[in-house]
C-alpha positions as CSV (number, residue, x, y, z in Angstrom):
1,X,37.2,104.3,151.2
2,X,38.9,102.5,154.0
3,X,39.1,99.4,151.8
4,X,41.2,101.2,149.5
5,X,43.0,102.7,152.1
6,X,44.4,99.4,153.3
7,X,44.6,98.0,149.6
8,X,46.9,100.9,148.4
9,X,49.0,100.4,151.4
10,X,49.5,97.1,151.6
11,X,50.6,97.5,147.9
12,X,53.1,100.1,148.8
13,X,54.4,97.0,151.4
14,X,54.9,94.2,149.1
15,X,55.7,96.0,145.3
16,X,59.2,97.1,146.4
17,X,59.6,93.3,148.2
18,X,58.8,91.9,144.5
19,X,61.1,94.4,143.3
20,X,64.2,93.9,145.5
21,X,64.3,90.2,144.7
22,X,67.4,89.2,142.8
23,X,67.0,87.3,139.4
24,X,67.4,83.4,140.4
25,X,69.9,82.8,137.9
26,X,71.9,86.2,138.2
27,X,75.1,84.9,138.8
28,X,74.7,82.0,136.6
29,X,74.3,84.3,133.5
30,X,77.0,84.4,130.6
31,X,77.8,87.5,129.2
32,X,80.8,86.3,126.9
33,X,79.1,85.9,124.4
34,X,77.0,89.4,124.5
35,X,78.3,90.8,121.0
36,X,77.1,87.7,118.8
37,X,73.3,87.7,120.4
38,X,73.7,91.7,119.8
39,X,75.1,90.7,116.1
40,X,72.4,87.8,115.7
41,X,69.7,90.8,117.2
42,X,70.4,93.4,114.8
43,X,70.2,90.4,112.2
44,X,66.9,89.1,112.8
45,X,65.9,92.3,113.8
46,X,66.9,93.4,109.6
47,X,65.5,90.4,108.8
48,X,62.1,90.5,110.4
49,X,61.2,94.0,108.6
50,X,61.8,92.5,105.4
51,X,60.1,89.5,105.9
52,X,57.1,92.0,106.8
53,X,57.6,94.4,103.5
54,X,57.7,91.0,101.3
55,X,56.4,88.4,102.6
56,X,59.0,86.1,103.6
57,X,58.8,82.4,103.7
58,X,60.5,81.3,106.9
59,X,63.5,79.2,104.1
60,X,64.1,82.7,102.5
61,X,64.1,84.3,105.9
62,X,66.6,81.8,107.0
63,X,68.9,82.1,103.8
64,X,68.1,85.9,104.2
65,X,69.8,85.9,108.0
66,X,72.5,84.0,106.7
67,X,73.2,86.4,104.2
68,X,73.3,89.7,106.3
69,X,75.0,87.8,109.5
70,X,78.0,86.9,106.5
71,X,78.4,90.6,105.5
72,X,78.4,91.1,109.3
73,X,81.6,89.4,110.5
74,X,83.0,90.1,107.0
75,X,82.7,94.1,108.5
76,X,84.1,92.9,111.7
77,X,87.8,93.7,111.3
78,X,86.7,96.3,108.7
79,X,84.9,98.3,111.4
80,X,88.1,97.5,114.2
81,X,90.2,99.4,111.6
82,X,88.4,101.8,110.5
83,X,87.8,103.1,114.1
84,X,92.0,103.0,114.5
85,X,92.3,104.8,111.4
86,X,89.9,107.5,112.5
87,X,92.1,107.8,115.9
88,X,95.1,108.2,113.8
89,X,93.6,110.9,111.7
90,X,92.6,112.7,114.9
91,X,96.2,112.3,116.1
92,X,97.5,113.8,112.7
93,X,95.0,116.7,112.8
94,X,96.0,117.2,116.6
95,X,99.5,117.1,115.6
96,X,99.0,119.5,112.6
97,X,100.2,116.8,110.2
98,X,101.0,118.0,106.4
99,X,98.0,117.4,104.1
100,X,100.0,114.4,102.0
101,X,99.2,112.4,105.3
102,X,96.2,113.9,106.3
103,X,95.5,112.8,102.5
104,X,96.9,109.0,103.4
105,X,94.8,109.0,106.4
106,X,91.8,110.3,104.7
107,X,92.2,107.7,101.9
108,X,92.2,104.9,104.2
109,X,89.1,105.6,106.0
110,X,87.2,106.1,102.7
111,X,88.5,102.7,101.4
112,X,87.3,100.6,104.4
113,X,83.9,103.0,104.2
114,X,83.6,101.3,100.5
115,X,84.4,97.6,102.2
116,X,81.8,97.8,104.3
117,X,79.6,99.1,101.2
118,X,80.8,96.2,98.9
119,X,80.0,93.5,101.7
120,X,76.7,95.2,102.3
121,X,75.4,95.5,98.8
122,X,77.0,91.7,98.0
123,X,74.7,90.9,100.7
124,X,72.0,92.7,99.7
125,X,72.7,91.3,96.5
126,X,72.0,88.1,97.4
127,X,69.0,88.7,99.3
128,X,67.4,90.3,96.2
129,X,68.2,86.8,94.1
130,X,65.5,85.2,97.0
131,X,62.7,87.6,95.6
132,X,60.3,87.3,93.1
133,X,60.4,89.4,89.8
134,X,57.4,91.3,91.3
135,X,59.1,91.6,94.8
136,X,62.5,92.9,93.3
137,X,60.7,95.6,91.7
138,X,58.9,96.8,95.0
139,X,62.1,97.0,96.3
140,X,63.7,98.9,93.7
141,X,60.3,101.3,94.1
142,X,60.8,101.8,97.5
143,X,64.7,102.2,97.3
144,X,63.9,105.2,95.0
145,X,61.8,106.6,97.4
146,X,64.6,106.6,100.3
147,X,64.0,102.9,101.5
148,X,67.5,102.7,101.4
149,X,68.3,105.7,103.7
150,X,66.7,103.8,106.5
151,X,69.3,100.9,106.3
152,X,67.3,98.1,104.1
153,X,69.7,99.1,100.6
154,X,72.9,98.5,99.8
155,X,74.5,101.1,101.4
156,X,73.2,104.1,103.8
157,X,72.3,107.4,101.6
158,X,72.7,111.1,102.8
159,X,69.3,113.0,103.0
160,X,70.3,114.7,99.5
161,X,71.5,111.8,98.1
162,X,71.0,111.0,94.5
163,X,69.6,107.4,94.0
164,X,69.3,105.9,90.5
């Protein structure tokens, strides 16, 4: 008993020393480049699962990554307007703004919605041209069965949604 008396509390002594050290390269970390690791994350990340469902080589998973990272920073600026548009439509509804530009504003978000769509499925696209005739149909079987609504298709789908 008394030996794990003195075990526990010389545990309480040194855990928080271990904890309160600092990193040893704290201040030497770079954080300017924080959004393309998250981009290059979310990528491999995407990537990953599908190498998993069907059976990637490492080539097609590397063709695959370049595929998806393309269709990324083609909905960079997409996604940086899109967001302004949707502050401007909040201004108009704030402002009571007549429907013809509630309309305009509308109209604009829905046409960046479908570029980020289009450079999605051309990625996806793409990807499916690195499958095998037996793969491409597993894929269209489990994009049937809401594969798609969990961000592997070309597009996100509503629970609802009607898929082909």
């Amino acid at each position: 008993m008394k030996a794990v008396f003195l075990t526990l509390a010389a545990s309480l002594l040194v855990v928080p020393a271990a904890f309160s050290q600092s990193h040893p390269n704290k201040e030497a970390r770079d954080h300017s480049n924080a959004p393309a690791r998250h981009e290059e994350t979310m990528v491999n990340r995407h990537v990953d699962r599908l190498a998993v469902i069907f059976n990637l080589t490492p080539e097609q998973k590397k063709e695959a990554a370049g595929y998806f990272s393309d269709a990324w920073n083609a909905n960079k600026p997409v996604m940086m307007q899109l967001r302004e548009d949707r502050k401007t439509l909040d201004k108009d509804i704030q402002a009571k703004a007549d429907q013809s530009r509630l309309t305009a504003d509308a109209t604009a978000l829905g046409h960046e919605r479908g570029m980020i769509m289009a450079n999605n499925a051309y990625a996806q696209e793409k990807f499916l041209s690195l499958l095998s005739p037996a793969e491409q149909a597993k894929y269209e079987k489990l994009r049937a069965t809401r594969f798609s609504a969990f961000g592997f298709g070309p597009g996100r789908q509503a629970p609802g949604a009607v898929t082909r």
